[in-house]
N, C-alpha and C positions, 0 to 999 in steps of 0.2 A: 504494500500500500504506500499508494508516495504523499507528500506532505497536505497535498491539496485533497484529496481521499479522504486523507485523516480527518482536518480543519469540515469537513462536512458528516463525518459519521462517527457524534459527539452522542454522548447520552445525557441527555437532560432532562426528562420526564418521565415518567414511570404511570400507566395507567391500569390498573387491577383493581380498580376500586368496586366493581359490579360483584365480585367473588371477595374478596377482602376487605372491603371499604375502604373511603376515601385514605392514603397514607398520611402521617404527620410530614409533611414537608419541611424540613431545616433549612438550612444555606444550601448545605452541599447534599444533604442526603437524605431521602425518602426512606419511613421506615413504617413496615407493616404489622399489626397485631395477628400473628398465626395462631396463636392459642392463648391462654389466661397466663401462662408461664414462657410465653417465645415468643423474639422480633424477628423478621426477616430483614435488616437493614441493607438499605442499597445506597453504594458508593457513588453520584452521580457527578459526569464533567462539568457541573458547575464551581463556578471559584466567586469568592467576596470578598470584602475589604470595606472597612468603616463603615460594617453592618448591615451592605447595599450589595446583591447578585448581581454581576456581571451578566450583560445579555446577550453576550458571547462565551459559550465554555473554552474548554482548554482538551482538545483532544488524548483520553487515556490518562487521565487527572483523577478519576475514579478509582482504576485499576489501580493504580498506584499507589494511591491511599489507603485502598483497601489493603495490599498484600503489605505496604508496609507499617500500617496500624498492627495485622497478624502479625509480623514480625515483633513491632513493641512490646505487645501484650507478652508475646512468650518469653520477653525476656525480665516480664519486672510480676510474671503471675505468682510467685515463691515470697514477693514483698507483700501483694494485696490479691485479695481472690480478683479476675475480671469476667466481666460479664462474656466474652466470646465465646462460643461453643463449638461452632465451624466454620470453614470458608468454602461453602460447595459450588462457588464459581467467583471470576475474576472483579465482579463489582457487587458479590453477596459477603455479608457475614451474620449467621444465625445466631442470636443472644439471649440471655436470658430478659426476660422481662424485667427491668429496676425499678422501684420508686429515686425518680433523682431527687438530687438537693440540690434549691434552689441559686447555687454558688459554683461561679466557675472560677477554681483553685489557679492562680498565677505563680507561677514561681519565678525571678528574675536571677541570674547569677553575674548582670554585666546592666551597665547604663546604656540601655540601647532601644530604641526605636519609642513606643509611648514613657517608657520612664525617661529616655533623655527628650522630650520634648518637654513634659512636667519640667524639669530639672532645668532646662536651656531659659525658660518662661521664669525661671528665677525663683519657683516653688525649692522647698526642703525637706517634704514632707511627700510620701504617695501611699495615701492607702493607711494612715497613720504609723506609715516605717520612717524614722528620720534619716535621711538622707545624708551621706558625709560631704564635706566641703572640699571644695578644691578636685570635683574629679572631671575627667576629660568624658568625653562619647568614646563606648564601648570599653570604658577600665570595668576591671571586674569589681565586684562589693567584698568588702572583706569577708563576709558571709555572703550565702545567698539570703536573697529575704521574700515573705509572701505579699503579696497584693493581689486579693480578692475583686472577684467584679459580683456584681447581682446580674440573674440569667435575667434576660429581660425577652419577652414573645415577640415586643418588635419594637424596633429602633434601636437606643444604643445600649448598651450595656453599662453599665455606672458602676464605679470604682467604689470600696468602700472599705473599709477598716475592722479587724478582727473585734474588735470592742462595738462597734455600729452592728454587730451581726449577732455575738450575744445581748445587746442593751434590746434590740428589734425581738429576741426571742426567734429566730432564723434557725436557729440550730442548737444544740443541747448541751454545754462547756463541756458534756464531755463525750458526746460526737464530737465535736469539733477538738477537741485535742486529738480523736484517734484522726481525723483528716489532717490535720498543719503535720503529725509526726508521719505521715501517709506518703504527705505531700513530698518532702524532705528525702524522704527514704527516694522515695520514685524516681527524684530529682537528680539523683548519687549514682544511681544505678544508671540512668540515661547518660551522666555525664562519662561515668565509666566505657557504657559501651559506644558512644563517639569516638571517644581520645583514643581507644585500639584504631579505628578508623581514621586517625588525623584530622578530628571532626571538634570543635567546642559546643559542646548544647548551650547557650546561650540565656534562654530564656524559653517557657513552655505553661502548658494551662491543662491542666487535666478535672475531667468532669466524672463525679462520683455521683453512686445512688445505694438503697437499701435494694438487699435480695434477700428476701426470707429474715430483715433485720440485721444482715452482713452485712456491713460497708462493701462495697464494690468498686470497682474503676470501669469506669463505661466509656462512650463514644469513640474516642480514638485518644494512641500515646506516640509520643514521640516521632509527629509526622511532620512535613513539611507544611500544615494548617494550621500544628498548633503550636509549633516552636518553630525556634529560631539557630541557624546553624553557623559557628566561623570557622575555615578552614585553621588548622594551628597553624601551617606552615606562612610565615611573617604576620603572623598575629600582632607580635610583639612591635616589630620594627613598624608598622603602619599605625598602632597606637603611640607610636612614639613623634614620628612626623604628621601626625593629624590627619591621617588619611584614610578614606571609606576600608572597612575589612571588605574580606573574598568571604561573600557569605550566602546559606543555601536556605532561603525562607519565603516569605509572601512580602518581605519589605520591602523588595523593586519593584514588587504593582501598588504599594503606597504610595511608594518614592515619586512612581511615574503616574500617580492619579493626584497626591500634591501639584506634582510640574501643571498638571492639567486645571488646576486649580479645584479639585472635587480632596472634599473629607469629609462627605456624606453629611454636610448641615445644610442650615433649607436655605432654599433659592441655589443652590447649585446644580447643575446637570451632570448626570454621567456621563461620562466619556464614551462614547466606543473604541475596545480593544481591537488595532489593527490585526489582518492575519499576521504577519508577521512579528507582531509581539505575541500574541497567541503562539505560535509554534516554539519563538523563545521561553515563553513559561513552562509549554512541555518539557523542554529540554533540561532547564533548570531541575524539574520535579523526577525528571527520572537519571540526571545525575546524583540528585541528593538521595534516592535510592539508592543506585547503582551504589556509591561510596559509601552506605552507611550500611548494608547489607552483603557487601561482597557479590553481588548477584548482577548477573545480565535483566536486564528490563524489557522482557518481549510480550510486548503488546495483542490483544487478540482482541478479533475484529467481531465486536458484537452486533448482528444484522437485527435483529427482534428482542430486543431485553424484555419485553412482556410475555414473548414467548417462551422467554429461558427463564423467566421467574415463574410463571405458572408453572412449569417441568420442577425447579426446583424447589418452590414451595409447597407444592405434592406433598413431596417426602416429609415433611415436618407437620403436615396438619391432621 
């Protein structure tokens, strides 16, 4: 399949809803209730940024997500139970049904991208972490530290403070301690298996629920949607000379939706995504695969995703 092929046979909608009902549509990914206790969730080529769907996907953006979410998962399930069960095709993953929590957990281990923009704006403070003085874009923290957002159904997601969320009654001081030590653990482990790869995990958000009253880890870890990756190799020397890191995330479709003057507040228009940056974003996403998994990235050409979910959802109802 050559580039223009691809660029036209995107998966972006998913219609089963007559035999399954309507799915929960997210940003990126439609997910169906197969029974009282199983999701069929599907990975679709949609991509966002400052909380607004791109009306052009990203050709095999799905797939990639998908297989490397599976990947995540098996490497941090010994830290936290996760909610995945299988992966019986290239943009499915079958899961348990969670009660989530209403908190998507941030972990930051560098001043980079929304914390350094806080921070450049002359703030000291994100999320109620005090902030140290005197640091450059992309130094790391001398610790990592959490900055919480509240999930919001639509529009932006709001930054808030580990104190704002037990004062709110949001969560239970001690759920919430087993998540911040959850968080932490998760964070170690990701950064771990990066750095074998020449990779810094930078910064990441992982999204928890109850199963049967288990804390769980659900949606997706350590992907290129929900972190943020710098290559090590001159890490050092380009924070030294003030210079952008070599980095594998969703911050150059910020970067280039900023230039464009869009950060999804009102009275702005969206852009449309040339083809040509479109095939760029694939390429980034199945580099930061390829490099963070050891594995070749071969793409499979889905002609009927409705029909390969009806087949596949069979087997689980």
């Amino acid at each position: 399949m050559d580039q223009r092929e691809a660029l036209d046979h995107c998966v972006v909608k998913t219609g089963l809803s007559e035999k399954l009902g309507e799915p929960y549509r997210g940003k990126v990914r439609d997910v169906y209730t197969l029974s009282p206790e199983l999701l069929g969730i599907v990975a679709t080529d949609r991509i966002s940024a400052f909380d607004h769907i791109m009306r052009e996907a990203i050709p095999f953006k799905g797939q990639i997500l998908n297989r490397l979410s599976a990947f995540g998962f098996e490497k941090v399930k010994n830290i936290l139970p996760v909610h995945v069960l299988d992966v019986p095709h290239p943009n499915v993953t079958i899961a348990k049904k969670c009660d989530p929590i209403p908190i998507e957990i941030v972990v930051r281990g560098y001043l980079t991208g929304h914390a350094w923009r806080v921070y450049k704006s002359g703030k000291r403070e994100l999320c109620g972490v005090r902030l140290p003085a005197g640091m450059k874009e992309h130094q790391k923290f001398p610790e990592p530290i959490l900055t919480p957002a509240t999930k919001a159904k639509e529009g932006h997601d709001e930054d808030i403070s580990e104190k704002e969320i037990l004062e709110q009654g949001i969560i239970t001081p001690e759920l919430w301690e087993q998540i911040r030590t959850a968080a932490f653990s998760l964070f170690e482990r990701g950064t771990e298996v990066a750095a074998k790869r020449g990779l810094i995990l930078v910064d990441t958000k992982y999204e928890m629920g109850l199963y049967n009253g288990e804390l769980t880890l659900i949606d997706e870890v350590h992907t290129s949607d929900s972190s943020r990756y710098f290559y090590i190799d001159g890490y050092k020397q380009r924070l030294k000379k003030g210079e952008p890191q070599r980095q594998l995330s969703k911050e150059f479709l910020r970067e280039w939706l900023i230039e464009k003057k869009f950060q999804g507040l009102e009275g702005q228009t969206l852009p449309a995504l040339p083809d040509s940056f479109r095939w760029s974003i694939y390429q980034r996403y199945a580099e930061l695969f390829e490099t963070l998994t050891g594995e070749k990235f071969n793409p499979v050409v889905v002609k009927d995703i409705d029909g390969d979910l009806e087949q596949v959802f069979e087997n689980y109802r």
